[in-house]
C-alpha positions in Angstrom: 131.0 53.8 91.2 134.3 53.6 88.9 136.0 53.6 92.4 139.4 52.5 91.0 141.8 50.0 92.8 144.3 51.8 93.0 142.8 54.1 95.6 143.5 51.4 98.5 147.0 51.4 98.0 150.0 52.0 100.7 149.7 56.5 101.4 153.5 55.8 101.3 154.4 55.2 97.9 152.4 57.9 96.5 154.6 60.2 94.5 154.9 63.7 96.4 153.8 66.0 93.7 153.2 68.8 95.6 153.3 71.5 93.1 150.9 73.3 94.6 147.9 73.0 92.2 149.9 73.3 89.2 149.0 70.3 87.3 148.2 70.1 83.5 145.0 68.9 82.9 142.6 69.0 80.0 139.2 70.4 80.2 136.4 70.2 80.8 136.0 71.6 84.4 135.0 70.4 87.7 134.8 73.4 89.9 134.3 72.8 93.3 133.4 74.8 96.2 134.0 73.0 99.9 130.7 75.9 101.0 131.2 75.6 104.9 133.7 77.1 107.0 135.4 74.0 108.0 138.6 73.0 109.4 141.6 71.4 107.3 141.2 67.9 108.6 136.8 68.2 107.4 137.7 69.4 104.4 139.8 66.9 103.6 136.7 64.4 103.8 134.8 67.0 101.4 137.9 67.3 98.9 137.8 63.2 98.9 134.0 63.7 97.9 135.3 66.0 95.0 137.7 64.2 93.5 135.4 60.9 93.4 133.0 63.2 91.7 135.5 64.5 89.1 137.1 61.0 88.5 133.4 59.6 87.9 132.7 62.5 85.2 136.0 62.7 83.9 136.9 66.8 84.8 139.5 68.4 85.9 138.9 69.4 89.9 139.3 72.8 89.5 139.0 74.1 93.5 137.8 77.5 95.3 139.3 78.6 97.9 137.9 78.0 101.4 137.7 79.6 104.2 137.3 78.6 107.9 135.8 79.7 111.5 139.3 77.9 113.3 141.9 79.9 111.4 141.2 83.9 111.6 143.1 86.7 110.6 145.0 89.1 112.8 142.1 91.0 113.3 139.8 87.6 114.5 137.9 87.5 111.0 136.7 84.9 109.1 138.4 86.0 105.6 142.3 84.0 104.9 141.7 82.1 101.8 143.2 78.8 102.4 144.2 75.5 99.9 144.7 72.5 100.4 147.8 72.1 98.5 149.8 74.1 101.3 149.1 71.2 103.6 148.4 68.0 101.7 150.3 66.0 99.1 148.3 66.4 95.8 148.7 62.8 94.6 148.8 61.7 91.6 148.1 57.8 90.3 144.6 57.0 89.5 142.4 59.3 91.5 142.8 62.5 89.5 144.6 65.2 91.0 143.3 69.0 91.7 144.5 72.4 91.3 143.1 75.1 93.2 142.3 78.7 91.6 144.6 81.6 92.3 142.0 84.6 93.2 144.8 87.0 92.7 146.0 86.3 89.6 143.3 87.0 87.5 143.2 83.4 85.6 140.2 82.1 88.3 137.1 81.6 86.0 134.1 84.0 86.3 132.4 81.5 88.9 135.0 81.4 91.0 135.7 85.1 91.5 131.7 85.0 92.3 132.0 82.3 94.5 134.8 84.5 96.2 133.5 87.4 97.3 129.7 86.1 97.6 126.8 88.6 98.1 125.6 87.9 102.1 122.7 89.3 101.4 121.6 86.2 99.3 119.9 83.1 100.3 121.8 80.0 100.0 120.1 79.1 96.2 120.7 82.3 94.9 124.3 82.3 96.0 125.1 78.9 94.4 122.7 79.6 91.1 124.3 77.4 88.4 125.9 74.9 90.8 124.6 71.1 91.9 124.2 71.1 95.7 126.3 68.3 97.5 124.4 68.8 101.0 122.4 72.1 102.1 120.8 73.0 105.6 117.4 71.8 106.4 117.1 73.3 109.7 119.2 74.5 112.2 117.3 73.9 115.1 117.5 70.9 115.7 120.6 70.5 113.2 119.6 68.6 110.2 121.5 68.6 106.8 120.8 66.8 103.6 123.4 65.5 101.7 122.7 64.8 97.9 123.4 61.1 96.7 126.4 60.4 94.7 125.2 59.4 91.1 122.7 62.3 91.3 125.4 64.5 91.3 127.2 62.8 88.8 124.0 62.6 86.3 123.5 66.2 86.8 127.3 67.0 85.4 127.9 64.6 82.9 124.6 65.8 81.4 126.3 69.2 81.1 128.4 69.6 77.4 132.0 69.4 77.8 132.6 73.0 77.0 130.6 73.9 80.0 132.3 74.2 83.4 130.0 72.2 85.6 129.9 73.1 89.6 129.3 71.2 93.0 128.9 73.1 96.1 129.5 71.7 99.2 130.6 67.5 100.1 127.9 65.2 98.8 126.6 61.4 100.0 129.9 59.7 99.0 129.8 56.2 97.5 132.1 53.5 98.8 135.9 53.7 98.3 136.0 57.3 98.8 138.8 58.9 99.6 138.6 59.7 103.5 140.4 62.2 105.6 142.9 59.6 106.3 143.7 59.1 102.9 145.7 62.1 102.3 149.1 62.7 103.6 150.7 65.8 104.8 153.4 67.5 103.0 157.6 68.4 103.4 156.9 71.3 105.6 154.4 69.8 108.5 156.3 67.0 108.5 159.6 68.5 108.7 157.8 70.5 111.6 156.8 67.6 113.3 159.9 66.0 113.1 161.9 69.2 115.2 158.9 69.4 117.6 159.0 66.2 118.9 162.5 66.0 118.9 162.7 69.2 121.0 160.1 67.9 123.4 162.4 65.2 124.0 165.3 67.6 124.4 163.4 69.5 126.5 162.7 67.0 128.7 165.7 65.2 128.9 163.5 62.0 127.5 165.6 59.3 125.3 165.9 59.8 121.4 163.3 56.9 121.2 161.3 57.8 124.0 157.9 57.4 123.3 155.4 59.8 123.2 151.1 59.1 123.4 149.5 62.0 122.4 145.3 63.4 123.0 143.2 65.5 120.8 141.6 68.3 123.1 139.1 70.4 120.8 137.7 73.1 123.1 137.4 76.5 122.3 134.7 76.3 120.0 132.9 74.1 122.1 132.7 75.1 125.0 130.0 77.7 126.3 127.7 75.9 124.4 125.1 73.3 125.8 126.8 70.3 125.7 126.6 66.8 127.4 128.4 66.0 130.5 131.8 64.8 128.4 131.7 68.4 126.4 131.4 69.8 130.7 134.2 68.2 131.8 136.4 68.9 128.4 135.5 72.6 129.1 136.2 73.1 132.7 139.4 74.0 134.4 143.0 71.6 133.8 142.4 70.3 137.1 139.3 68.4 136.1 140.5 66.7 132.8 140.6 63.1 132.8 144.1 62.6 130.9 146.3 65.0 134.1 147.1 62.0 135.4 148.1 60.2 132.6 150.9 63.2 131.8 152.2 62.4 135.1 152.2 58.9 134.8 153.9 58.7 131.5 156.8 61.4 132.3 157.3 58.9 135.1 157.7 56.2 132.9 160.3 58.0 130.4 157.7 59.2 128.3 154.7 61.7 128.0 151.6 62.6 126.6 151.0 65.5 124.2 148.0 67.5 124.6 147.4 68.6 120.9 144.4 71.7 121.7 143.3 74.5 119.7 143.0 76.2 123.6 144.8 79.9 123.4 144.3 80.6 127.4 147.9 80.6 128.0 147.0 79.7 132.3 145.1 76.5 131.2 148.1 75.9 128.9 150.3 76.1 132.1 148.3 74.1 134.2 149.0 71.4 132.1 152.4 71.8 131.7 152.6 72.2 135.5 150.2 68.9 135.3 153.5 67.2 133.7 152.0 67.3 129.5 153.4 68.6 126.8 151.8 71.5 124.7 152.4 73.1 121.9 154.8 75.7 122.8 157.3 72.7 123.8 157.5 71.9 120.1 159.9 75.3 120.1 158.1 75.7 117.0 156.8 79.3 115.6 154.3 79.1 113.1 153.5 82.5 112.3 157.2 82.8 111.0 156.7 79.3 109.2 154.2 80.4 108.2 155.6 83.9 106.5 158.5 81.9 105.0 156.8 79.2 103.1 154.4 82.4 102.0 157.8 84.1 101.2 159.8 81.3 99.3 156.2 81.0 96.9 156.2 84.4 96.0 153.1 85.8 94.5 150.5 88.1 95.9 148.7 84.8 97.7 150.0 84.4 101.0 147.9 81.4 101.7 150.0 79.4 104.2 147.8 79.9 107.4 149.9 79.6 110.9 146.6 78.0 112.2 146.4 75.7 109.8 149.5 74.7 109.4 149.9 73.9 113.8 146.9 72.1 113.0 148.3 69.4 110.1 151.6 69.4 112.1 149.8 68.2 115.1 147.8 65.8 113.1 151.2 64.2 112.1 151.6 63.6 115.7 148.5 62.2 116.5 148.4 59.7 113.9 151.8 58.6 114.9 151.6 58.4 118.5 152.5 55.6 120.7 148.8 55.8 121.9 146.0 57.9 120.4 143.3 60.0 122.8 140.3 61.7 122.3 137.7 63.2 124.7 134.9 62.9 121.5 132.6 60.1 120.8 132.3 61.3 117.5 134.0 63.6 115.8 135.9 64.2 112.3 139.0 64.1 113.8 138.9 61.1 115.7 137.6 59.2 112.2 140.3 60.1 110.1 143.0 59.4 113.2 141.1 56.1 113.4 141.0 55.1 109.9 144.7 56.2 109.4 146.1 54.0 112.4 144.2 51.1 111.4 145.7 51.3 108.2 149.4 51.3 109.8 148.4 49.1 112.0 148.6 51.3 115.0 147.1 51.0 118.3 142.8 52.4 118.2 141.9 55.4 119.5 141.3 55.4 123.3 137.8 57.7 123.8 137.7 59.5 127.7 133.9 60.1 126.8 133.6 56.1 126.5 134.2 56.4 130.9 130.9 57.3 132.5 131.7 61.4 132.9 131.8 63.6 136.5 129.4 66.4 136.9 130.3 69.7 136.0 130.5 70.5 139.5 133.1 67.6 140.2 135.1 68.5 136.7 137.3 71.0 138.6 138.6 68.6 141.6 136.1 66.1 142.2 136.7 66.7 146.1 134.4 64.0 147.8 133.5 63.1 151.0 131.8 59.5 152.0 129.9 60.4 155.0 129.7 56.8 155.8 133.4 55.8 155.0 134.4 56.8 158.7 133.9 57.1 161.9 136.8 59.3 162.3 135.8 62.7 163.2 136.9 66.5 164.4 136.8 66.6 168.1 134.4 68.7 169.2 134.8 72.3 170.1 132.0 73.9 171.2 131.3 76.2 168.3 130.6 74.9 164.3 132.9 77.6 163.3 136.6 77.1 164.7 138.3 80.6 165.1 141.4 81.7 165.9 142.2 83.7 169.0 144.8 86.0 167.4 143.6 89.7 166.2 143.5 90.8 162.8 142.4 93.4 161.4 139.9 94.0 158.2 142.3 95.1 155.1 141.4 97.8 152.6 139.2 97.0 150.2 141.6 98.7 147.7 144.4 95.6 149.2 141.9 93.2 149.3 141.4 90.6 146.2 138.1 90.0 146.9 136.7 93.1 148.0 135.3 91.5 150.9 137.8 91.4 154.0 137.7 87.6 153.7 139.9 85.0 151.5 139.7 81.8 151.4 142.9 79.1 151.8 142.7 76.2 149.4 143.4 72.6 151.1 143.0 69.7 148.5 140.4 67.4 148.7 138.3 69.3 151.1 135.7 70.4 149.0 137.3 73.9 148.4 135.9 73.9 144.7 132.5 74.0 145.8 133.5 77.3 148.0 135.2 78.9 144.9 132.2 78.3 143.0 129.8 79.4 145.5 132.2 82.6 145.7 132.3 83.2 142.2 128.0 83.0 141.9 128.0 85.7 144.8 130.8 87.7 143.0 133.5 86.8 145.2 137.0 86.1 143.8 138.4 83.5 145.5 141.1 80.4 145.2 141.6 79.4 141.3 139.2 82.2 140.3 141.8 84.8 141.3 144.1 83.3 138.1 141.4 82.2 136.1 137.8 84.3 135.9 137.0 82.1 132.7 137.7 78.9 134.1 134.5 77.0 134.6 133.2 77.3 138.1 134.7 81.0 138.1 133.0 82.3 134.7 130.1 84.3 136.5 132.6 86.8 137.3 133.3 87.3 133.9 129.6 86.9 132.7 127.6 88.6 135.5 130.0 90.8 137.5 132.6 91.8 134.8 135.5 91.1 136.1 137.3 90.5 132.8 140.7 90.1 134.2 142.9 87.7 136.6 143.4 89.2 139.8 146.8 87.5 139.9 149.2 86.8 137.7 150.2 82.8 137.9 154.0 83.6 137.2 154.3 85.6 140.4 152.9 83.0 142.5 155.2 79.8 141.9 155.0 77.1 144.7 157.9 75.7 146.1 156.1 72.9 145.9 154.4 70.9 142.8 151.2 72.4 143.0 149.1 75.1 141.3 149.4 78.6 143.3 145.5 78.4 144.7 146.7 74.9 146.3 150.2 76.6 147.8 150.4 77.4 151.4 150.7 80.6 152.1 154.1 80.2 153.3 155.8 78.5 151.0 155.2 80.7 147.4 158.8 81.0 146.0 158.2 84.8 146.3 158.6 84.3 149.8 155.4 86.8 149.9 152.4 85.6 151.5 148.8 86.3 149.1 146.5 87.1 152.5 148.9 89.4 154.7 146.8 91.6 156.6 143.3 90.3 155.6 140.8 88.0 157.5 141.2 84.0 156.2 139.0 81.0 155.9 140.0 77.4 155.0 138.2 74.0 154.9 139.5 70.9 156.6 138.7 67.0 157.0 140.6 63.6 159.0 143.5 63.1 156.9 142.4 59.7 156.6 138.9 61.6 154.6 141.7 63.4 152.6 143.2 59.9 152.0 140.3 58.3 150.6 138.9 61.3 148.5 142.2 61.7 146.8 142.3 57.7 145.9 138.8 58.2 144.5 139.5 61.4 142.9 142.8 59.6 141.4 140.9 57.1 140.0 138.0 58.6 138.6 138.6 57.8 135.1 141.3 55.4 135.3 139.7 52.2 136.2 136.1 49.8 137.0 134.1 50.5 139.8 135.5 46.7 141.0 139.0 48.0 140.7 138.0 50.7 142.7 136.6 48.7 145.4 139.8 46.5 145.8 141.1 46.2 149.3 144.8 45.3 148.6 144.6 47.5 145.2 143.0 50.5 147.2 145.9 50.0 150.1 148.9 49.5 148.0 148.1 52.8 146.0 147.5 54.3 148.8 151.0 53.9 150.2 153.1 54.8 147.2 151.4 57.5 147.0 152.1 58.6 150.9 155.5 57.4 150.6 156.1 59.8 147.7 153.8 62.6 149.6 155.9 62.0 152.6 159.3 62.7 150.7 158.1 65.3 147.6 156.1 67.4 149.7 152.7 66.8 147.7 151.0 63.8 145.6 152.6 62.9 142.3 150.7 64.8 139.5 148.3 66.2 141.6 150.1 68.5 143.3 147.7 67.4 146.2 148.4 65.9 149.8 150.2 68.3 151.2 149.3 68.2 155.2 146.8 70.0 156.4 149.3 72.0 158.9 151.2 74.0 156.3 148.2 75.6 155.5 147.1 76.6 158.8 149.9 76.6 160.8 153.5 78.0 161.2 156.2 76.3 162.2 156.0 77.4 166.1 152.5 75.2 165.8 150.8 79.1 166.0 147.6 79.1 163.8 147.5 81.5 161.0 144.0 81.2 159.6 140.8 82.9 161.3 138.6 80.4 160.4 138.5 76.6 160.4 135.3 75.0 158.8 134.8 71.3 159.1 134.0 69.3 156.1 131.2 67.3 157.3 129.7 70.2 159.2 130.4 72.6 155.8 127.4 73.5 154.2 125.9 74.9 157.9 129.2 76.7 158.8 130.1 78.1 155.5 126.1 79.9 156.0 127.6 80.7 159.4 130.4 82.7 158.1 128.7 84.0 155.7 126.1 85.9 157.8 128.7 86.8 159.8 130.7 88.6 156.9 127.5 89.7 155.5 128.1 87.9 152.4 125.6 86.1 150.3 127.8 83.3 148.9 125.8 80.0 148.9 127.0 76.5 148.8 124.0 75.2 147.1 125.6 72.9 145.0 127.8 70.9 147.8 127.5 67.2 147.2 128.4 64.2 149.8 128.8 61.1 148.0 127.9 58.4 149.6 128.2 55.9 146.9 131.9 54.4 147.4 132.2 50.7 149.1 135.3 51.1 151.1 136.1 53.7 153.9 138.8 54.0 156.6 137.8 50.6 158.3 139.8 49.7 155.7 143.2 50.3 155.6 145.7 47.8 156.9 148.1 48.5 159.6 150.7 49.7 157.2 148.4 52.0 155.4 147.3 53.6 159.0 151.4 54.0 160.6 151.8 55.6 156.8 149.0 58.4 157.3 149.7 59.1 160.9 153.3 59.5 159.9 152.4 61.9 157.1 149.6 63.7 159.1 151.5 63.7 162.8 150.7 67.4 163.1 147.6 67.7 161.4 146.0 65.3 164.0 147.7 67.1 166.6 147.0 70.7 165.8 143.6 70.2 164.1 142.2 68.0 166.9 141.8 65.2 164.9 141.6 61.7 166.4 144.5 59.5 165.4 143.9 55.4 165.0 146.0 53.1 166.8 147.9 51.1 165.0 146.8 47.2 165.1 142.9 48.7 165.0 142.7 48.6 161.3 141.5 45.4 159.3 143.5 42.7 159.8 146.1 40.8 156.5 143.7 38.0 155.7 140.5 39.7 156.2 141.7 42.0 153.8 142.3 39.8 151.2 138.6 37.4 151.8 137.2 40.8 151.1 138.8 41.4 147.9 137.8 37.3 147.2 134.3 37.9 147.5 132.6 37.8 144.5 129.9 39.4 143.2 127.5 36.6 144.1 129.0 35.7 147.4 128.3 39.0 149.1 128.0 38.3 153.0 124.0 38.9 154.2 125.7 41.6 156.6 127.8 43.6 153.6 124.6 44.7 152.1 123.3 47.0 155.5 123.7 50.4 156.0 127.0 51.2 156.8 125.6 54.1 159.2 123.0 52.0 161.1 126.3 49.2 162.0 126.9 48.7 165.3 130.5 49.7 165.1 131.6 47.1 167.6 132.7 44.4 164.7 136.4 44.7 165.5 137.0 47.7 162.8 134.7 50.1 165.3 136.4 48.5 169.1 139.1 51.3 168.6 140.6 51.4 172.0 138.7 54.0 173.3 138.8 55.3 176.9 135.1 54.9 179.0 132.5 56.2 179.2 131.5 54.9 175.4 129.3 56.7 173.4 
């Protein structure tokens, strides 16, 4: 395969000759075309393909331009000529290097300028008459390409006399010791770019010079409203749902961060996860449509080939390859590969996969508020009616003053299964929660598919929370504004025991982050849960999150006067949502409300600690929401908590393994000091 040795050697002592293309060498030509619209960081695989093709027949690697589908032009068309050479170091040493033709300066060979400015109407054959095909389409559905093997290609040019320029079209079946992705480095100007980014995230964020910073590869916009698998789902729905939020959190508590590297352009998703405690791109202080004009500018020439796109793109790649800890959210992709390969060979730390984690549904994706129905026995006390309203008057508002258009909104409580309402409003063309700032989130994107509403009803910046949450989570009274969304119009809201809210949030917390038998830890589950009240109790909401805020703020004022119309129980929901809808006249259907009842441990138990922590943090919640508050000294007793975390997977007591539901609750954790008659 005349793969020569010198291939494997250190990236770093490469010389930099990056004079863009220009290099002197003799005929005969190579000329190359990469064919498909790929990114930089594919391409790069194809160019490696190339130059082991031309160092096997001996050419000079003569290069078309290429074009891609991920960097358009001002107008969103698929027409910047790009090269590689504004990117990536054009080494020299044994592989041969490569120049790449100029189309404007009239020296590009009579096959290129074809090659350029191709005739669509032509089949693929046609197109490429003249050139060897490296791979070529065999069907598109289902997706099947064919890739040429290596010394095929080769015996097809070297047959070709020297005075003949011989062509290869698209990346063929590479032989061993091919240059990969990860073999090329980037140039001065990404890596200058890289080197100010990161230091102004650390600025920014008042982190150490040295602090370190992990860093996740989010491809999304091209991949999402396709049909994907449940990993593509949950990479496509809202901030809220991604698996690394609470990672960002984590990390900036721990002097660090993680940067979310994402060709996303929805500048609300990119501020949820800012607000979500990552770093994007716009914290690199960077512009690279000005970058990009200035290296266009010092080059001169008619060619401005330096892409802004493109050249985010290899900066970012910089980062990821040198981060403290590599994520992806794809199995497989180009991108994790040549990240792989490249750490390996620095011996870096390997690529951490979200997708490797057993995925949420797409319905979970958003906020993956649960509910065990057999975790507790804790429940609303009961009132007479399934839908709780309140006595004050209010009238219906315009429909012209009216987000929704319906005389009803709906108040957001975390972990109360408010996503599945949104979702339900959003099939039945009803604006409501997170689908008033985002009508292309997923969840809310019938409104912009079925019922046009093309816009955001509100605008995110006027709707800051005094409190470290997104705006649909705020309570009404405490937006920074000092406005309140749902003056004058009627109001709904969900809500559950706090000690539900308790569990759902630990589960939802944890829903990527560790094993099911982590998850069903006693001591692990109770210890979590207290920092994390502890930090509720004096932040004013969950770190990350921006979730356990108590139930209270959202439905009542300070007085203890209740501002919402409608209460809905959690466990009652999917029969008194119907309720209100009839009585709206509304056809909003919570079809796709799930209670999980999959999870091992439930209220029973939390220790004594745990309970004094809740009721302290939920004090008004159980006392205007009717909620029945545990005595302290009824939860599971010290040692019994930790046998249960010692029993083993083999040691599992006869009586563990019967329906939680059909237990006589009289085992100690049910005798909750309750006043007779018993039922």
């Amino acid at each position: 395969n005349k793969t020569p040795p010198e291939a494997s050697t250190d990236r770093n002592s490469k010389q930099e000759m990056e004079g863009r293309g220009s290099r002197s060498h003799a005929n005969p030509l190579l000329i190359a075309d990469f064919k498909w619209k790929e990114g930089v960081n594919a391409q790069l695989y194809t160019l490696g393909a190339f130059l082991a093709v031309a160092n096997a027949t001996g050419r000079e690697l003569l290069l078309v331009p290429f074009r891609s589908e991920h960097y358009v032009d001002t107008t969103g068309k698929v027409q910047h000529l790009l090269r590689m050479e504004d990117y990536i170091i054009n080494s020299t040493g044994a592989w041969p290097g490569w120049r790449t033709a100029d189309p404007y300066d009239g020296s590009a060979p009579e096959i290129v300028r074809s090659l350029l400015n191709p005739n669509e109407t032509l089949d693929e054959a046609e197109r490429y008459k003249g050139c060897v095909h490296g791979r070529a389409i065999v069907s598109r559905r289902p997706w099947k390409v064919a890739y040429t093997p290596f010394e095929d290609v080769v015996k097809a040019i070297t047959a070709l006399p020297d005075e003949v320029a011989a062509c290869v079209a698209g990346r063929p079946r590479s032989p061993a010791g091919t240059p990969g992705a990860d073999f090329f480095e980037p140039n001065t100007l990404p890596r200058k770019l890289s080197e100010r980014g990161l230091a102004a995230i650390r600025a920014g964020a008042a982190l150490g010079p040295d602090a370190k910073l992990s860093a996740v590869h989010l491809r999304r916009g091209d991949r999402c409203g396709r049909d994907l698998d449940e990993v593509g789902k949950v990479r496509c729905g809202p901030a809220a749902g991604l698996p690394f939020m609470n990672l960002c959190a984590e990390l900036r508590g721990k002097g660090g961060g993680l940067y979310v590297a994402t060709d996303e352009e929805d500048r609300s998703f990119l501020d949820a996860l800012k607000d979500g405690g990552c770093f994007v791109r716009q914290d690199l202080g960077i512009d690279f449509v000005a970058e990009a004009e200035a290296a266009n500018d010092e080059m001169g020439g008619s060619w401005r080939s330096v892409h802004p796109q493109a050249l985010e793109f290899v900066t970012e790649m910089i980062i990821l390859r040198h981060a403290e800890e590599f994520y992806t959210m794809d199995h497989i992709s180009s991108t994790l590969r040549s990240i792989g390969k490249y750490r390996e060979h620095h011996g870096l730390s390997e690529p951490r996969v979200f997708g490797d984690i057993p995925p949420v549904s797409a319905e979970a994706a958003m906020e993956e508020e649960t509910v065990d129905s057999a975790a507790t026995n804790v429940k609303m006390s009961a009132s007479g009616s399934n839908v709780l309203t309140a006595s004050r008057d209010t009238t219906f508002a315009s429909e012209a003053n009216d987000s929704t258009g319906t005389g009803l909104e709906f108040v957001h409580i975390p972990m109360c299964g408010g996503s599945s309402v949104e979702f339900a409003g959003a099939k039945a063309g009803i604006a409501w929660g997170v689908c008033q700032y985002d009508v292309k989130m997923h969840g809310c994107d019938p409104l912009s598919t079925e019922f046009n509403h093309l816009a955001p009803m509100r605008d995110r910046s006027e709707w800051k929370c005094e409190i470290a949450t997104a705006p649909w989570h705020c309570p009404p009274a405490r937006y920074k504004s000092g406005k309140n969304p749902f003056d004058g119009r009627k109001t709904f809201t969900v809500v559950q025991s706090p000690y539900d809210i308790v569990l759902s949030e630990y589960r939802w917390a944890h829903r990527k982050s560790v094993t099911r038998d982590q998850l069903s830890s006693v001591d692990y589950m109770n210890h979590w849960v207290q920092d994390s009240i502890k930090y509720a109790i004096a932040n004013g909401s969950a770190e990350g999150g921006g979730h356990l805020i108590p139930q209270h703020a959202y439905t009542h004022d300070a007085k203890g006067s209740l501002l919402v119309d409608h209460l809905l129980r959690q466990e009652h929901l999917t029969e008194e949502f119907s309720q209100l809808m009839n009585q709206y006249n509304l056809s909003a259907n919570l079809s796709h409300y799930n209670v999980h009842t999959t999870e091992t441990l439930g209220v029973e138990d939390f220790t004594d600690e745990t309970v004094k922590l809740i009721n302290e943090w939920a004090e008004l919640d159980f006392r205007y929401l009717g909620f029945e508050m545990l005595d302290v000294g009824d939860s599971m007793p010290a040692n019994e908590t930790r046998e249960k975390d010692q029993i083993g997977e083999n040691k599992t007591p006869p009586e563990a393994s019967t329906d939680r539901n059909s237990k006589q609750e009289m085992e100690g954790r049910g005798s909750r000091s309750h006043a007779n008659p018993l039922l």
